[in-house]
GUDRENMI-19675 format. One record per residue: x, z negated, y negated of N, C-alpha, C in turn; residue in one letter; chain; residue number from 1. Coordinates in nm, 4 decimals, padded with zeros to 6 digits. Atoms other than C-alpha are relative to their C-alpha. Layout:
<atoms>
> X:Z:Y:X:Z:Y:X:Z:Y:A:A:NUM
...
</atoms>
This chain:
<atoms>
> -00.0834:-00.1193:-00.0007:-05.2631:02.4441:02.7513:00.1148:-00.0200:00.0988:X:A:1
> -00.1659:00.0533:-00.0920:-04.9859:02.5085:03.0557:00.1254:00.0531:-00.0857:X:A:2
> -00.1395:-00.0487:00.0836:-04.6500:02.5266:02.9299:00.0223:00.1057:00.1294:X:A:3
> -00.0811:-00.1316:-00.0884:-04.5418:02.7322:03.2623:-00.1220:00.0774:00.0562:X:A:4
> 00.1307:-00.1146:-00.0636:-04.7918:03.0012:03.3357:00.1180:00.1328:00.0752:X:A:5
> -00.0375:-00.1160:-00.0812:-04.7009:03.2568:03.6230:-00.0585:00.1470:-00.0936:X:A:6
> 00.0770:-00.1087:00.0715:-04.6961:03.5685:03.4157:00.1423:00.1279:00.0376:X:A:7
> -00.1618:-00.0834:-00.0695:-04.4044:03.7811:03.6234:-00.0318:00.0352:00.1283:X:A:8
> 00.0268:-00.0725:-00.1656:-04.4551:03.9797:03.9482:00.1233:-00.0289:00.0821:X:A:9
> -00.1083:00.0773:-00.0819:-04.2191:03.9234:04.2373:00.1034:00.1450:-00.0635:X:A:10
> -00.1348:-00.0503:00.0147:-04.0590:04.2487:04.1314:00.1237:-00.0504:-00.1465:X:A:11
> -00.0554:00.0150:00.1229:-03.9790:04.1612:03.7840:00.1182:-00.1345:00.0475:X:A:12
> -00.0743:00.0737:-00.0585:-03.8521:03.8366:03.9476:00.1505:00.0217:00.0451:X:A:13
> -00.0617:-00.0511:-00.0375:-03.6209:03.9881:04.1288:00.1229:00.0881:-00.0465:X:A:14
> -00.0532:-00.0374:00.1007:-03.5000:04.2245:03.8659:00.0823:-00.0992:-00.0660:X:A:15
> -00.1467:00.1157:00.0708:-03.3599:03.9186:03.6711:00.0462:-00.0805:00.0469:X:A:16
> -00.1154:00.0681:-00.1206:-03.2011:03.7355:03.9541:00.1238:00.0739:-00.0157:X:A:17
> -00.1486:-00.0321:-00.0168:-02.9992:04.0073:03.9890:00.0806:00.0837:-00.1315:X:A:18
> -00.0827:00.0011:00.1135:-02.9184:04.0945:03.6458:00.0910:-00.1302:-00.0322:X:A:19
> -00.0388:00.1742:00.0351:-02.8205:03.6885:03.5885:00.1090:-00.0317:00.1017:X:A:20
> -00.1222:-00.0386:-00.0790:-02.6173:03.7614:03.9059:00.1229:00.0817:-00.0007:X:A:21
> -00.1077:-00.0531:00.0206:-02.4344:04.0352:03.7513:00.0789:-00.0612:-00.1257:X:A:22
> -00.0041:00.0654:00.1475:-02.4439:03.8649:03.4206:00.1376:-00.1468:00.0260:X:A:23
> -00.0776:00.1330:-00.0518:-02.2868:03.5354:03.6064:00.1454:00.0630:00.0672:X:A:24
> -00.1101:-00.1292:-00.0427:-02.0516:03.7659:03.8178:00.1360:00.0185:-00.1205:X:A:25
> -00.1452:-00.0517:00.0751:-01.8794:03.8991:03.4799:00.0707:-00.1195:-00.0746:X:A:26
> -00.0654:00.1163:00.0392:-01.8375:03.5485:03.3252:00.0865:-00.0692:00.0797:X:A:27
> -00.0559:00.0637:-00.0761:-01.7043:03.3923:03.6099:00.1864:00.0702:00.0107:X:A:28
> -00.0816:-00.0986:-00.0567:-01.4279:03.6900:03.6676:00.0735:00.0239:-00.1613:X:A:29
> -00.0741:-00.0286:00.1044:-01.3369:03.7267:03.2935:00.1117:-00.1200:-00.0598:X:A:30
> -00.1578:00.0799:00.0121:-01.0083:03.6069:03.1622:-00.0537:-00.1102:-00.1005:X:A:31
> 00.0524:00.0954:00.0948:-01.1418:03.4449:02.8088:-00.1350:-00.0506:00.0537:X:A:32
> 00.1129:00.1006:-00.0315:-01.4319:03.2213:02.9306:-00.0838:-00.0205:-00.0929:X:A:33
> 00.0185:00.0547:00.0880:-01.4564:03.1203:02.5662:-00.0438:00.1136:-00.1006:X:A:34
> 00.0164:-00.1044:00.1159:-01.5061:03.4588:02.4154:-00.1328:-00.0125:-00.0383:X:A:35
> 00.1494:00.0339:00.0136:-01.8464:03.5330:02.2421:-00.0705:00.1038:00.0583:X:A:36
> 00.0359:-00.0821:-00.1001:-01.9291:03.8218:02.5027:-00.0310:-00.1121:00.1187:X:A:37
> 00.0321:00.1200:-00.1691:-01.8632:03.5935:02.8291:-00.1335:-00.1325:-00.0470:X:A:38
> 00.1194:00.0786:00.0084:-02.0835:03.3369:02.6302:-00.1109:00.0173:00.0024:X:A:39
> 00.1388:-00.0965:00.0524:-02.3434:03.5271:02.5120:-00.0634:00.0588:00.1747:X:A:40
> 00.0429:-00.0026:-00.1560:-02.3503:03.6463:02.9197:-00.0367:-00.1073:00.0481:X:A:41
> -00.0068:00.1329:-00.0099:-02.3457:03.3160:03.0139:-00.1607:-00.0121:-00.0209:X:A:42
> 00.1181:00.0741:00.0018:-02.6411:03.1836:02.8275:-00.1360:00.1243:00.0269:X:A:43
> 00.1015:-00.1060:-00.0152:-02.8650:03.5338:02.8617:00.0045:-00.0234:00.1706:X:A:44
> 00.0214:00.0148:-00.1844:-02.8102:03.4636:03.3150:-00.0911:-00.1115:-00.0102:X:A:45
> 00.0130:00.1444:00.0024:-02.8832:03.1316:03.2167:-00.1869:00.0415:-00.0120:X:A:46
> 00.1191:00.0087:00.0254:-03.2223:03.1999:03.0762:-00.0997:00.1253:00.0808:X:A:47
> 00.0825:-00.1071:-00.0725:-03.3173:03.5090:03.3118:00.0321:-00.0838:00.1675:X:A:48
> 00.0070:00.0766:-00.1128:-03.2074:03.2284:03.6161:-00.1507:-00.0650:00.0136:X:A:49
> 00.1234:00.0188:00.0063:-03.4890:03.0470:03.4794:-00.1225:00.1179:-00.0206:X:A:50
> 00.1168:-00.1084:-00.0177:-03.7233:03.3334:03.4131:-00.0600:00.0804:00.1594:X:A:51
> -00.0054:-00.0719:-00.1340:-03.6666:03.4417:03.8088:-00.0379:-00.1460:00.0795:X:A:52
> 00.0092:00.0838:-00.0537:-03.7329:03.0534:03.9403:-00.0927:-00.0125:-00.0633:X:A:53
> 00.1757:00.0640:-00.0211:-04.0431:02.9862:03.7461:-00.1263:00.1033:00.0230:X:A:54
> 00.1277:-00.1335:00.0321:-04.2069:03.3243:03.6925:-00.0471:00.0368:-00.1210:X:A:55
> 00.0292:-00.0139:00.1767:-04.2616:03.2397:03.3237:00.0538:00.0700:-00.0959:X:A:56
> -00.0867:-00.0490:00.0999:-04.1476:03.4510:03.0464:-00.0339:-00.0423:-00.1198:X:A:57
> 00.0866:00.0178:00.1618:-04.2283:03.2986:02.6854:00.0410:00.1720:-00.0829:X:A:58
> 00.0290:-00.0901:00.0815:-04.1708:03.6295:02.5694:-00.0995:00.1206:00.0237:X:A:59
> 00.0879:00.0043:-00.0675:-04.3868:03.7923:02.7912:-00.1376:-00.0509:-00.0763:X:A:60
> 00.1079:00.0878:00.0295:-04.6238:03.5029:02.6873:-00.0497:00.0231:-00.1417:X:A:61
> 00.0041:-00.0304:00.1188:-04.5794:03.5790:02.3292:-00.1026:00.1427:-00.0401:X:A:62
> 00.0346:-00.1142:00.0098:-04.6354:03.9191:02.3561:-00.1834:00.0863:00.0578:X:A:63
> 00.1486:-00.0313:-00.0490:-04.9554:03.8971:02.5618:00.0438:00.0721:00.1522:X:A:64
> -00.0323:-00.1045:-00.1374:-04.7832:04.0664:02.8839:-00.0243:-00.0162:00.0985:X:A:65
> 00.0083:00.1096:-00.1315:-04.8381:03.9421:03.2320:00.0036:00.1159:00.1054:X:A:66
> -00.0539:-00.0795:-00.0986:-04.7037:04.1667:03.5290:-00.0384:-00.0588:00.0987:X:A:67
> 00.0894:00.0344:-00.1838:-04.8842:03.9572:03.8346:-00.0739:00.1011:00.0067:X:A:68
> 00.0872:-00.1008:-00.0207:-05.0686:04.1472:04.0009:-00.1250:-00.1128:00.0029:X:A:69
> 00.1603:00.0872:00.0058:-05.4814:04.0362:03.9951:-00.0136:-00.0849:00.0848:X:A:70
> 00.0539:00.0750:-00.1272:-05.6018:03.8050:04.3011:-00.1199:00.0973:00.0992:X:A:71
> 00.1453:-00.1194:-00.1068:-05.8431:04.0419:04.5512:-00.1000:-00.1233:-00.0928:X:A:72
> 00.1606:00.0617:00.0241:-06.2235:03.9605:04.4333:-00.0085:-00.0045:00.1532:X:A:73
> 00.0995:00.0263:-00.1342:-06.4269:03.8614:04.7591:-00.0971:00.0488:-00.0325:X:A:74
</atoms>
């Protein structure tokens, strides 16, 4: 069984880069650091950083979902 299976299209990719970018963005810029908003941002960039660098989503995976597109047949 792979633990990281490509199951994410480049757009979806993309999509949570730059949510995790806005996500990172408001933590960085907010006054309390420590609140449980800025954290809660924090670790949700955190885990859509990784979801945009491997392609994997375990929830996705869970769910049965997979947004690649097919491979051409020959």
């Amino acid at each position: 069984m792979k633990i990281l299976v490509l199951n994410q299209s480049d757009f979806d990719r993309r999509i949570r880069a730059a949510v995790a970018v806005i996500l990172l963005t408001f933590y960085a810029t907010t006054s309390d650091q420590g609140s449980t908003l800025a954290l809660g941002c924090l670790m949700v960039a955190l885990v859509l950083v990784f979801n945009a660098v491997s392609g994997n989503c375990y929830i996705y995976r869970t769910l049965g979902i997979n947004t690649c597109p097919l491979p051409d047949s020959e």
